[in-house]
Backbone as CSV, one residue per row, in Angstrom:
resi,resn,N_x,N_y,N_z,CA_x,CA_y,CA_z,C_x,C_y,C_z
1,UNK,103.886,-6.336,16.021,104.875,-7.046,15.204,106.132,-7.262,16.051
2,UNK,106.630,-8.282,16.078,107.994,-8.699,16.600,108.892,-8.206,16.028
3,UNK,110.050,-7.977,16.591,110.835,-6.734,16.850,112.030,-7.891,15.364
4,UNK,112.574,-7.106,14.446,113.200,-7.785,13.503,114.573,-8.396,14.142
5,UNK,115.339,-9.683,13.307,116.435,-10.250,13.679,117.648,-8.774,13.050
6,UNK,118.204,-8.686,14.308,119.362,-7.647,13.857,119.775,-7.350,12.422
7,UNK,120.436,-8.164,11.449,121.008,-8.249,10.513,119.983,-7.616,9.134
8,UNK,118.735,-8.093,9.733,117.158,-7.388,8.768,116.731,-5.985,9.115
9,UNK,116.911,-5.837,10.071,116.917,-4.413,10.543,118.123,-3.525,9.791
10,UNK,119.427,-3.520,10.419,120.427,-2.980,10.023,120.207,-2.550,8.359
11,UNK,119.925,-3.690,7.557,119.502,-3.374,6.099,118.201,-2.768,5.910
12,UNK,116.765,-2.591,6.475,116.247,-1.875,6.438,116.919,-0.370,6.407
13,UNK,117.238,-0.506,7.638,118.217,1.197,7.731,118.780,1.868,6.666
14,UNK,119.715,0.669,6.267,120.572,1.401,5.201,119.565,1.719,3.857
15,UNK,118.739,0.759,3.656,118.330,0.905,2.605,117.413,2.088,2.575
16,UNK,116.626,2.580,3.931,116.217,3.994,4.599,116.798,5.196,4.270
17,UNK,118.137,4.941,4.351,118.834,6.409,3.954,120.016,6.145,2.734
18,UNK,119.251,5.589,1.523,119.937,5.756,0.625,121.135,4.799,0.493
19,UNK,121.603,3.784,1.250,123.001,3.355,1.557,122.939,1.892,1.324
20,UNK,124.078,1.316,0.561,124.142,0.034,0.204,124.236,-1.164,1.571
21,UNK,123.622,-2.174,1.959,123.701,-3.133,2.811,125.449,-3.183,2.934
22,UNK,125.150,-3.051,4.421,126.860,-3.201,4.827,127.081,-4.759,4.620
23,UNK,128.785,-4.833,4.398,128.954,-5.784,4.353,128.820,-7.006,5.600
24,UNK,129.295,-8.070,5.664,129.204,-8.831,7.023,130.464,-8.794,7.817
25,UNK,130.157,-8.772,9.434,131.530,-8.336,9.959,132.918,-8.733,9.573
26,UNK,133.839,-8.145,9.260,134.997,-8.477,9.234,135.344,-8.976,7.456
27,UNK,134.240,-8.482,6.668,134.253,-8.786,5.250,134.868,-7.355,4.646
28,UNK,135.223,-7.745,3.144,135.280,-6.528,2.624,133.773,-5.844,1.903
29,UNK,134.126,-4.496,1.895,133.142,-3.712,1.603,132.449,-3.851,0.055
30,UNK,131.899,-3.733,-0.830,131.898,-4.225,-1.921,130.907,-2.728,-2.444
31,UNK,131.836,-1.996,-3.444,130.810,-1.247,-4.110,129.327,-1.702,-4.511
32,UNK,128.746,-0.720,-4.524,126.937,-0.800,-4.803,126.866,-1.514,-6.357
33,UNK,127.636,-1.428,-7.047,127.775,-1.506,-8.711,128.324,-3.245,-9.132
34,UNK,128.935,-3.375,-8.108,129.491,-4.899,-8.163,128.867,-5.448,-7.271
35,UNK,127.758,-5.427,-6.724,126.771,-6.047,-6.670,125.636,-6.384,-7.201
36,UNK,125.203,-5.267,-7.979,124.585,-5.333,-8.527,125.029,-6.601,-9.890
37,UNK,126.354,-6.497,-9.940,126.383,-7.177,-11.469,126.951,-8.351,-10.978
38,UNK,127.262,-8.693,-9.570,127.094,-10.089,-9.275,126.121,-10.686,-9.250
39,UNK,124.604,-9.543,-9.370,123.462,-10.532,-9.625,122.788,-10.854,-11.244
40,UNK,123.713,-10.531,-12.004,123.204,-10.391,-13.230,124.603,-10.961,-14.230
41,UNK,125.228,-11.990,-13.675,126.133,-12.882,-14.092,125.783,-13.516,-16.017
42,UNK,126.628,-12.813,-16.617,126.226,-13.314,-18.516,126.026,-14.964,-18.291
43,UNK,124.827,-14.953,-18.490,124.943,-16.233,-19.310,125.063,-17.276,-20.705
44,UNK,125.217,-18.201,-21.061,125.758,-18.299,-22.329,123.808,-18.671,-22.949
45,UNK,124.285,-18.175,-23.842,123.030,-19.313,-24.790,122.899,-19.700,-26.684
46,UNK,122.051,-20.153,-26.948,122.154,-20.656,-28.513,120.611,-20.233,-29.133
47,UNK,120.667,-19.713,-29.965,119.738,-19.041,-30.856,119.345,-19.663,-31.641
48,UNK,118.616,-20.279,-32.610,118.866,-20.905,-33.805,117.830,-20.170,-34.797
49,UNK,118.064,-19.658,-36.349,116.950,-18.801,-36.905,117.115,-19.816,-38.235
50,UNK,115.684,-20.502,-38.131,116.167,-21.536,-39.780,114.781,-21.390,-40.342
51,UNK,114.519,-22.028,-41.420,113.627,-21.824,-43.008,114.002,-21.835,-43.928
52,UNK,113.439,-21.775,-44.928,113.412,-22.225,-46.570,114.572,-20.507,-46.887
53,UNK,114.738,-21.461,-48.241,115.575,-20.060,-48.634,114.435,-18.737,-49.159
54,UNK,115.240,-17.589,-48.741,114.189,-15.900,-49.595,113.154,-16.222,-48.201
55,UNK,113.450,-16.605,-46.779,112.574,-16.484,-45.701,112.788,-15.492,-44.858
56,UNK,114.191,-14.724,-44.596,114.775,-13.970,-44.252,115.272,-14.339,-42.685
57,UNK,116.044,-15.680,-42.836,117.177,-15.978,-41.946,117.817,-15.018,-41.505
58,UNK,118.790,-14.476,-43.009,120.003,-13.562,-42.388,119.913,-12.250,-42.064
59,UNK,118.637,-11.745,-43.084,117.975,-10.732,-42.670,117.513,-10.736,-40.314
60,UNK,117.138,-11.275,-40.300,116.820,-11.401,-38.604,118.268,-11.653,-38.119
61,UNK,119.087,-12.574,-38.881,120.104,-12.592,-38.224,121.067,-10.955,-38.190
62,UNK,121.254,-10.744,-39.122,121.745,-8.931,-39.279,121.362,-7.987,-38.071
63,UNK,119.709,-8.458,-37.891,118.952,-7.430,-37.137,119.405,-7.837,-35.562
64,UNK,119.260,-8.592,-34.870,119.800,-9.281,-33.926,121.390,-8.980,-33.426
65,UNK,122.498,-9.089,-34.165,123.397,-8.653,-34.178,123.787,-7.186,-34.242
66,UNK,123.509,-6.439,-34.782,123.299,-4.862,-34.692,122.654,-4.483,-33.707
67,UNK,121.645,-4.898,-32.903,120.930,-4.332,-31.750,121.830,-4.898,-30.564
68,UNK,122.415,-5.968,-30.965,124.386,-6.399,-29.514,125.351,-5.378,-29.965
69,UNK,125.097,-4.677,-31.109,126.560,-3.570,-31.127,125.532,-2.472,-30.343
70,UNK,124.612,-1.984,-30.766,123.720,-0.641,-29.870,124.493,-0.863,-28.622
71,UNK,123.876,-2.153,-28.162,124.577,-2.487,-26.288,125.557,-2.393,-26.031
72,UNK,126.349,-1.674,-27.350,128.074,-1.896,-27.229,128.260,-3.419,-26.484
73,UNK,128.048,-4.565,-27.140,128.853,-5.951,-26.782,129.272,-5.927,-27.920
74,UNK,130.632,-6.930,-27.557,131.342,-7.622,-28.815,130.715,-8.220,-29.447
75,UNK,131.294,-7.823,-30.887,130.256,-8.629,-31.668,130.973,-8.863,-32.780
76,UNK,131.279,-10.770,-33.268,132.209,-11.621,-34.097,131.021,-12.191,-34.984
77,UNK,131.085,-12.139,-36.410,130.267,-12.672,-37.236,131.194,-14.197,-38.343
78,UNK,130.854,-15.206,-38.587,131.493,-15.889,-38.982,130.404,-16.566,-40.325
79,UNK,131.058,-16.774,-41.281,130.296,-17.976,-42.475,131.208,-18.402,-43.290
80,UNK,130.719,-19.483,-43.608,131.658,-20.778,-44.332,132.466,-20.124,-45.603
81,UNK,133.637,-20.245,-46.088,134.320,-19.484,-46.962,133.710,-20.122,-48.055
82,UNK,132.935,-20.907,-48.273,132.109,-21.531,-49.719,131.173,-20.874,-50.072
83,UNK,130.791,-19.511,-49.484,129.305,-18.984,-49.867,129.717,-17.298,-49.966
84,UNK,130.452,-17.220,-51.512,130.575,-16.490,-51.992,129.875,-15.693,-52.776
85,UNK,128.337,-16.319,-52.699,127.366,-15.625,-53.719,127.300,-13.926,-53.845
86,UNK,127.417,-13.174,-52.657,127.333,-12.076,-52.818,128.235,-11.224,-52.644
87,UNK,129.372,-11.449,-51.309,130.610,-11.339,-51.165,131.369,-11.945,-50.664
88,UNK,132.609,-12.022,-50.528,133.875,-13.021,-50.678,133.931,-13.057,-48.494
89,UNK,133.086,-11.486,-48.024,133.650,-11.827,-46.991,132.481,-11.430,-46.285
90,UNK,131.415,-9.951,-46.420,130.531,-9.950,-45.440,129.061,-10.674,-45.768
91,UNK,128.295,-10.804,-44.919,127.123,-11.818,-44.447,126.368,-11.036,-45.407
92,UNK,125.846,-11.071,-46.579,124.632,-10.161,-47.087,123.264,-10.950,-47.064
93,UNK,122.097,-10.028,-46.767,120.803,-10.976,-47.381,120.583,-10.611,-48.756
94,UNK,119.421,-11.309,-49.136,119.043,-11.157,-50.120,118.365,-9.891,-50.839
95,UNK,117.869,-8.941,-49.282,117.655,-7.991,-49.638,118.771,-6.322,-49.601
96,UNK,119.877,-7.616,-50.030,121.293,-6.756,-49.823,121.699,-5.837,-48.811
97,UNK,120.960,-5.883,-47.783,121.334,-5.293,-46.233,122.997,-6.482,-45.754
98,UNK,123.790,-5.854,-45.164,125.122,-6.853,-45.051,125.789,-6.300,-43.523
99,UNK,126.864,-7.097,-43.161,127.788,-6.500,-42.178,128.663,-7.066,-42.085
100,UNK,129.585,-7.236,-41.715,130.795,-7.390,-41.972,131.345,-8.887,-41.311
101,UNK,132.158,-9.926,-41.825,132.119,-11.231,-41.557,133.427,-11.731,-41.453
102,UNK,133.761,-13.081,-41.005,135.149,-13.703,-41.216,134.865,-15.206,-41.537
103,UNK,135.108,-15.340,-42.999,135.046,-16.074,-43.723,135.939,-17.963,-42.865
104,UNK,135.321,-18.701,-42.582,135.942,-19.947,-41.951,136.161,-21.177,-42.716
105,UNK,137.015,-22.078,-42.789,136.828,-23.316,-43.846,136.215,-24.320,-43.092
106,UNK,136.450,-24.159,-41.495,135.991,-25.033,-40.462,135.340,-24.959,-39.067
107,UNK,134.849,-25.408,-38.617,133.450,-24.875,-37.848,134.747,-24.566,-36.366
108,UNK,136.092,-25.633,-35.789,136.884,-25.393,-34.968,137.531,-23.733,-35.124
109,UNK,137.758,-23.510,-36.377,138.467,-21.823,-36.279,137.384,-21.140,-35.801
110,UNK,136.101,-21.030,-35.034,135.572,-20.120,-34.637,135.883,-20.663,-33.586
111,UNK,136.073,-21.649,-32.568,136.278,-21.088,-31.472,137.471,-20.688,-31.203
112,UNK,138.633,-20.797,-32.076,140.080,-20.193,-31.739,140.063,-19.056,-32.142
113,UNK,139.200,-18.421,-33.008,138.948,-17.168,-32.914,137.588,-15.981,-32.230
114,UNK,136.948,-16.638,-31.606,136.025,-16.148,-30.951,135.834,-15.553,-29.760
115,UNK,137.019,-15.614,-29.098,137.625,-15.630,-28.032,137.104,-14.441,-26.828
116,UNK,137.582,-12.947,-27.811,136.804,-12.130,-26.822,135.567,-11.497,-27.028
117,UNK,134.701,-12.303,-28.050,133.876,-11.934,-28.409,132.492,-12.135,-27.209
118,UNK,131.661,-11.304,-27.245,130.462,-11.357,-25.857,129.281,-11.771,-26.842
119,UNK,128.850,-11.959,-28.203,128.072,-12.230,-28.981,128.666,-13.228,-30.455
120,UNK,128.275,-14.035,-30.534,128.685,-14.732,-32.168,127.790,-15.080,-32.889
121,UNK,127.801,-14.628,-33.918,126.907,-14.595,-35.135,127.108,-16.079,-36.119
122,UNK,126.772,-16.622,-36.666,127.196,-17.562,-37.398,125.852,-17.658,-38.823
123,UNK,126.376,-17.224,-40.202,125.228,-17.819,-41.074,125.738,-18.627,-41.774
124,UNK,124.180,-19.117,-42.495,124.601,-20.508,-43.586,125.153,-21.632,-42.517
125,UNK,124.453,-22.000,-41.521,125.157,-22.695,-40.804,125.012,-24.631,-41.588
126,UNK,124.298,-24.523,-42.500,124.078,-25.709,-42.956,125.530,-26.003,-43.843
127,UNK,126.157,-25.117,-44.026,127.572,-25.673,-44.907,128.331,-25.977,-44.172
128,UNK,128.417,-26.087,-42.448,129.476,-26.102,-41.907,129.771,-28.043,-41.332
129,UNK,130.747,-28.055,-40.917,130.812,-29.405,-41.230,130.602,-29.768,-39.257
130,UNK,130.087,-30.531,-38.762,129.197,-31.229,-37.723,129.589,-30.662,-36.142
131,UNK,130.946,-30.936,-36.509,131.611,-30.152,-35.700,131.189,-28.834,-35.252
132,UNK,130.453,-28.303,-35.922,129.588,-27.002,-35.057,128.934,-27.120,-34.094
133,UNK,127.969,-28.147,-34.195,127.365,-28.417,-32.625,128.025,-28.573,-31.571
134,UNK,129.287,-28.797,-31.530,129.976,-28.987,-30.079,130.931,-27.957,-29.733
135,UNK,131.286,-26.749,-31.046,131.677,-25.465,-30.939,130.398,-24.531,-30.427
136,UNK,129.539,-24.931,-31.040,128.580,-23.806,-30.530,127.753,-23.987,-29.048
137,UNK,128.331,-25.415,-28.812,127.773,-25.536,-27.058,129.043,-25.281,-26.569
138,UNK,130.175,-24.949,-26.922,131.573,-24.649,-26.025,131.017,-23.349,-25.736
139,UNK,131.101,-22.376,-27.167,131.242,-21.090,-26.916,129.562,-20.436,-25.745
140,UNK,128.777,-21.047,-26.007,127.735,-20.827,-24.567,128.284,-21.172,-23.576
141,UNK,128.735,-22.492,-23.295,129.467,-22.946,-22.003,130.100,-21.597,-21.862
142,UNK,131.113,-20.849,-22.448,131.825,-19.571,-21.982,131.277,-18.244,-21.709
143,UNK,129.638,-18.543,-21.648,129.244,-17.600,-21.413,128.991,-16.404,-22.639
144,UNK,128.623,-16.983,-23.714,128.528,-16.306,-24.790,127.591,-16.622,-25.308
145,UNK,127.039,-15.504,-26.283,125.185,-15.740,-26.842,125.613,-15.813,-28.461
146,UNK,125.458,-16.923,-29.285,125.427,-17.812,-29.856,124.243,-17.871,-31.214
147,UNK,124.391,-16.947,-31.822,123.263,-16.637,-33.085,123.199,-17.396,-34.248
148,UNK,122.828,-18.114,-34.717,123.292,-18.813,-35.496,121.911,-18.654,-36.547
149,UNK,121.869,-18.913,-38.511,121.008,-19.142,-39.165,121.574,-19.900,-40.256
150,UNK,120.622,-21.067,-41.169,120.812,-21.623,-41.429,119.485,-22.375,-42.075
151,UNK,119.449,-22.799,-43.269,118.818,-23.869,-44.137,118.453,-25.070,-43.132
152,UNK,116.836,-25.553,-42.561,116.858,-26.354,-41.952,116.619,-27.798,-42.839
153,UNK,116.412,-27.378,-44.080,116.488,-28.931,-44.996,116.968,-28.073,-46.173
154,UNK,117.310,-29.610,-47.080,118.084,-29.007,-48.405,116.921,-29.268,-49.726
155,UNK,117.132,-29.007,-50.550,116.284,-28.777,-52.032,115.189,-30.554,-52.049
156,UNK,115.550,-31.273,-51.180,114.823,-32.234,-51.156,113.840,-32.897,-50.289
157,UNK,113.814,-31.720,-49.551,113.107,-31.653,-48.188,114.159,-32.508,-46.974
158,UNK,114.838,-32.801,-47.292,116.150,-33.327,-45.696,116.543,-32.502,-45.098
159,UNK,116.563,-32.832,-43.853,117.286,-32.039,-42.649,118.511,-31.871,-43.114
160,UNK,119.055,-30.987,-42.998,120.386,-30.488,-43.778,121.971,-30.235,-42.369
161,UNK,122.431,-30.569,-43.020,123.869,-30.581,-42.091,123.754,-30.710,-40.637
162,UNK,124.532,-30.110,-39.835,124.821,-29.174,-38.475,123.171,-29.288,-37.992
163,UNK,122.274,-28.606,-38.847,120.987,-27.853,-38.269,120.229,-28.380,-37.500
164,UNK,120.145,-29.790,-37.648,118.947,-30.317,-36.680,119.413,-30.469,-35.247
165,UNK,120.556,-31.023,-35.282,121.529,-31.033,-34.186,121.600,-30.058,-33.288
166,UNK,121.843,-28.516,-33.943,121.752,-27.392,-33.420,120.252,-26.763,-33.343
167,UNK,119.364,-27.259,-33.626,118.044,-26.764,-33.260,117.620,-27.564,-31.920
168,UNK,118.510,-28.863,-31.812,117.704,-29.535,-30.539,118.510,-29.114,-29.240
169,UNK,119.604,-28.522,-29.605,120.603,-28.054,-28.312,120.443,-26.588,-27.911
170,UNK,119.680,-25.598,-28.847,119.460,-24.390,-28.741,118.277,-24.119,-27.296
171,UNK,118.542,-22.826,-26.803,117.332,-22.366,-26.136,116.259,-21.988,-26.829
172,UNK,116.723,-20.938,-27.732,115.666,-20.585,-28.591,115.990,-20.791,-29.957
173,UNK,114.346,-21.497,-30.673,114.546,-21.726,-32.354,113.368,-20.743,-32.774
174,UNK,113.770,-20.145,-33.851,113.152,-19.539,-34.587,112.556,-20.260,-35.977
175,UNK,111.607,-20.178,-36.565,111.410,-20.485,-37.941,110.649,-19.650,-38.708
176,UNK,111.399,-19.345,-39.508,110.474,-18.250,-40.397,110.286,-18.938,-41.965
177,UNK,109.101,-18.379,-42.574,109.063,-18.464,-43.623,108.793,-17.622,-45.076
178,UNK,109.563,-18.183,-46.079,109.367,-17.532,-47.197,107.600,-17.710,-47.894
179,UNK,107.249,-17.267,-48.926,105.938,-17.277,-49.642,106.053,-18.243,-50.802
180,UNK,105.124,-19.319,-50.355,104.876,-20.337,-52.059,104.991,-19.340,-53.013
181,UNK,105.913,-19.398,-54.184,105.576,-18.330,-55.395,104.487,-18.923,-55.964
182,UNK,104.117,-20.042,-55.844,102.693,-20.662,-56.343,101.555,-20.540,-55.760
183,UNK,101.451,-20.384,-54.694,99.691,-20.310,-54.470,99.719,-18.954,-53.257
184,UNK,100.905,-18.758,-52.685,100.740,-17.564,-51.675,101.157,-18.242,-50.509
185,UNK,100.831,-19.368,-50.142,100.626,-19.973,-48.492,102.494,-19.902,-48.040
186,UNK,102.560,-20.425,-46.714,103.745,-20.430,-46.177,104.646,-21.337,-46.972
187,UNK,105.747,-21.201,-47.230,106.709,-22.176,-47.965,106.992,-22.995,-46.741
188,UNK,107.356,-24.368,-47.986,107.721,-25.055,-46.998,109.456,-25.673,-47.203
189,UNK,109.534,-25.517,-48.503,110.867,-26.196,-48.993,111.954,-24.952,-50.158
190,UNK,113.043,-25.274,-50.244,113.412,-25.079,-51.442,113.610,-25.637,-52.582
191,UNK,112.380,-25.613,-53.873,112.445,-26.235,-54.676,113.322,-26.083,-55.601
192,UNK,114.220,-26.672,-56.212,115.758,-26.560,-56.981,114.915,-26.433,-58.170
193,UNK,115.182,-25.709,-58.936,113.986,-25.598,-60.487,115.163,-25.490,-61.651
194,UNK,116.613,-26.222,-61.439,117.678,-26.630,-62.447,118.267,-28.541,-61.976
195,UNK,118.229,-28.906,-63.456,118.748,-30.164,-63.089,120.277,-30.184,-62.445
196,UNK,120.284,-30.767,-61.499,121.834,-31.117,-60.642,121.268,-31.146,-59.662
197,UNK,122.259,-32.678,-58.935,121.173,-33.599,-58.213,122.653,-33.287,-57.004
198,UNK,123.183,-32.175,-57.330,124.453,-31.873,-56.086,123.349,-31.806,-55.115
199,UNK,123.973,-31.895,-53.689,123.074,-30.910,-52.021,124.182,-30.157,-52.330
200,UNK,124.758,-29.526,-52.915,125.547,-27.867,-52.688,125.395,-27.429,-53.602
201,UNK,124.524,-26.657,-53.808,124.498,-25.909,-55.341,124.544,-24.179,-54.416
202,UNK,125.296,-23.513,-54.888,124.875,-22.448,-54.406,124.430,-21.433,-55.578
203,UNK,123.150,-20.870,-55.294,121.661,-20.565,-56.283,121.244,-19.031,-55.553
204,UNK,119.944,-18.560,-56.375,119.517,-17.350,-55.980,118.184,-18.060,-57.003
205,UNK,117.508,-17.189,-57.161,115.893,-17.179,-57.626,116.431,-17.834,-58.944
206,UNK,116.935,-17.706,-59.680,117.480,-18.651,-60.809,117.594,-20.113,-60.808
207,UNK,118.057,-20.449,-59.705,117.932,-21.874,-59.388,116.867,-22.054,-58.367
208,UNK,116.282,-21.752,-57.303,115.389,-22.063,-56.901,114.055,-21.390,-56.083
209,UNK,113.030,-21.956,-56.264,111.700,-21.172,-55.753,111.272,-21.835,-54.304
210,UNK,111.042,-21.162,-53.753,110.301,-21.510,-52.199,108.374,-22.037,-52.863
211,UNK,108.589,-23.438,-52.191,106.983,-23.750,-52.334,106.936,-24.769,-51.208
212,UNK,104.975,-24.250,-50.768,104.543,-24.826,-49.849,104.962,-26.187,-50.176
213,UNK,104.220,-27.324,-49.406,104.450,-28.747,-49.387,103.026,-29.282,-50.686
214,UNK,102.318,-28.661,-50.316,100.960,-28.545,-51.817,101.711,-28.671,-52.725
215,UNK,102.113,-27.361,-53.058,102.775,-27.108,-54.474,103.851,-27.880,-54.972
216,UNK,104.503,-28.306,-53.878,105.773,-28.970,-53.681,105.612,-30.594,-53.733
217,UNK,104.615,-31.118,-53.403,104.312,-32.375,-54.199,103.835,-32.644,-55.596
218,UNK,103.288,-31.143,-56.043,102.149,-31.266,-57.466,103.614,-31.441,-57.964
219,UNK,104.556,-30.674,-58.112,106.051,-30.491,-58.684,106.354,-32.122,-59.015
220,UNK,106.780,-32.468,-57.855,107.356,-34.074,-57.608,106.528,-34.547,-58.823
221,UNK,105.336,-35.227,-58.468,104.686,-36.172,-59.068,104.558,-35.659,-60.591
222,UNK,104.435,-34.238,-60.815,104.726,-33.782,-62.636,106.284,-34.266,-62.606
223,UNK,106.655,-34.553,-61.993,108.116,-34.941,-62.724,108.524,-36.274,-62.689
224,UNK,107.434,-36.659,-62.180,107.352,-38.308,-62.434,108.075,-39.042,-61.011
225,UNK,108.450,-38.287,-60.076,108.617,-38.773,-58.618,108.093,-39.161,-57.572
226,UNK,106.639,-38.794,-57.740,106.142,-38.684,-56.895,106.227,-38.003,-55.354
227,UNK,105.037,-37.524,-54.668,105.481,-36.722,-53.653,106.260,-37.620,-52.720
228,UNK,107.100,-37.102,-51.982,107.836,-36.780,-51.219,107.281,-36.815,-49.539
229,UNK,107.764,-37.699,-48.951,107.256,-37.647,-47.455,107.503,-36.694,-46.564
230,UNK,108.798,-36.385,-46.861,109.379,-35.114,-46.254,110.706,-34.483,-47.239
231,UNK,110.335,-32.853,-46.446,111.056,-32.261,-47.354,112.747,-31.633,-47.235
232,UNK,115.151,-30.349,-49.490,116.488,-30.137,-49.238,117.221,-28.548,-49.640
233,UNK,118.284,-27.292,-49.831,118.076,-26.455,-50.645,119.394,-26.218,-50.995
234,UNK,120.044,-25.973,-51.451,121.023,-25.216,-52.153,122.419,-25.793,-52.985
């Protein structure tokens, strides 16, 4: 074997007896530890967790966020001050698991308040007004991981607010689903089961049932609408 170029050698050595690669002549020395984490630079990214309502969005979203406090990172939770169903301020699911939140009227106050946060949570992202998609690619641009859940259509099967927008700019989308209360299979919609033809109703099992797209056309057409090409909620 040919004899190594100096500079490959020298680091063999060190790395031989335990010792961090010297620096290059006439450089400064650089602890073993800040190198290491110059190679492991945060990067930003966007999450997206969407489905029918009773699918357990916020539930995953909760879970997700609590395993960034374990890591001790910062961790800022935000939802629209209109979705008071359970409390006035923290994120609850449905299966009343919660954590603690800061209520926003507008999708811009999270990034003036997000600031030193290393994780952001965001639910109900379908109430927020459009302007989220270009907050939630700032706050990645800064190197921040970007959780977001949210209603991906409303009680009429439509793509609903913010969401589609933010599902096509995300790294990772999630979709989960709730259970047809009618036949068992995967839901596909939230069916509104009270007259009011609002897109903002804010509801719980009283106002509406998760049903597949099956069940969810038999519905339509008993009500004299006929099915539906595609499918809205709350």
């Amino acid at each position: 074997m040919g004899r190594l170029p100096q500079k490959h050698y020298l680091c063999k050595q060190n790395n031989a007896a335990g010792r961090a690669p010297s620096a290059p002549s006439g450089g400064k020395k650089l602890p073993i530890m800040q190198l290491f984490q110059e190679d492991n630079v945060r990067q930003g990214r966007i999450e997206v967790i969407c489905g029918s309502m009773f699918s357990g969005k916020t539930e995953e979203l909760i879970r997700r966020l609590r395993r960034a406090r374990i890591a001790r990172q910062r961790v800022e939770i935000y939802k629209p001050g209109i979705d008071t169903r359970y409390s006035a301020e923290d994120v609850v699911s449905h299966d009343a698991n919660s954590i603690a939140s800061t209520p926003v009227e507008a999708a811009a106050s999270i990034l003036l308040l997000a600031g030193e946060a290393q994780v952001v949570g965001i639910d109900e992202a379908q109430f927020f007004d459009e302007g989220l998609v270009e907050v939630c690619g700032e706050l990645a641009n800064r190197g921040k991981r970007v959780i977001i859940a949210g209603l991906d259509m409303d009680f009429q099967g439509k793509p609903f607010g913010p969401m589609p927008a933010l599902c096509a700019i995300a790294e990772e989308v999630t979709k989960v689903h709730a259970v047809c209360v009618r036949c068992g299979a995967l839901a596909y919609v939230s069916h509104r089961t009270v007259a009011d033809d609002r897109r903002v109703l804010l509801g719980e099992l009283e106002e509406y049932e998760p049903l597949c797209r099956s069940c969810y056309n038999k519905v339509q057409e008993s009500d004299g609408q006929g099915p539906r090409p595609e499918a809205t909620a709350r």
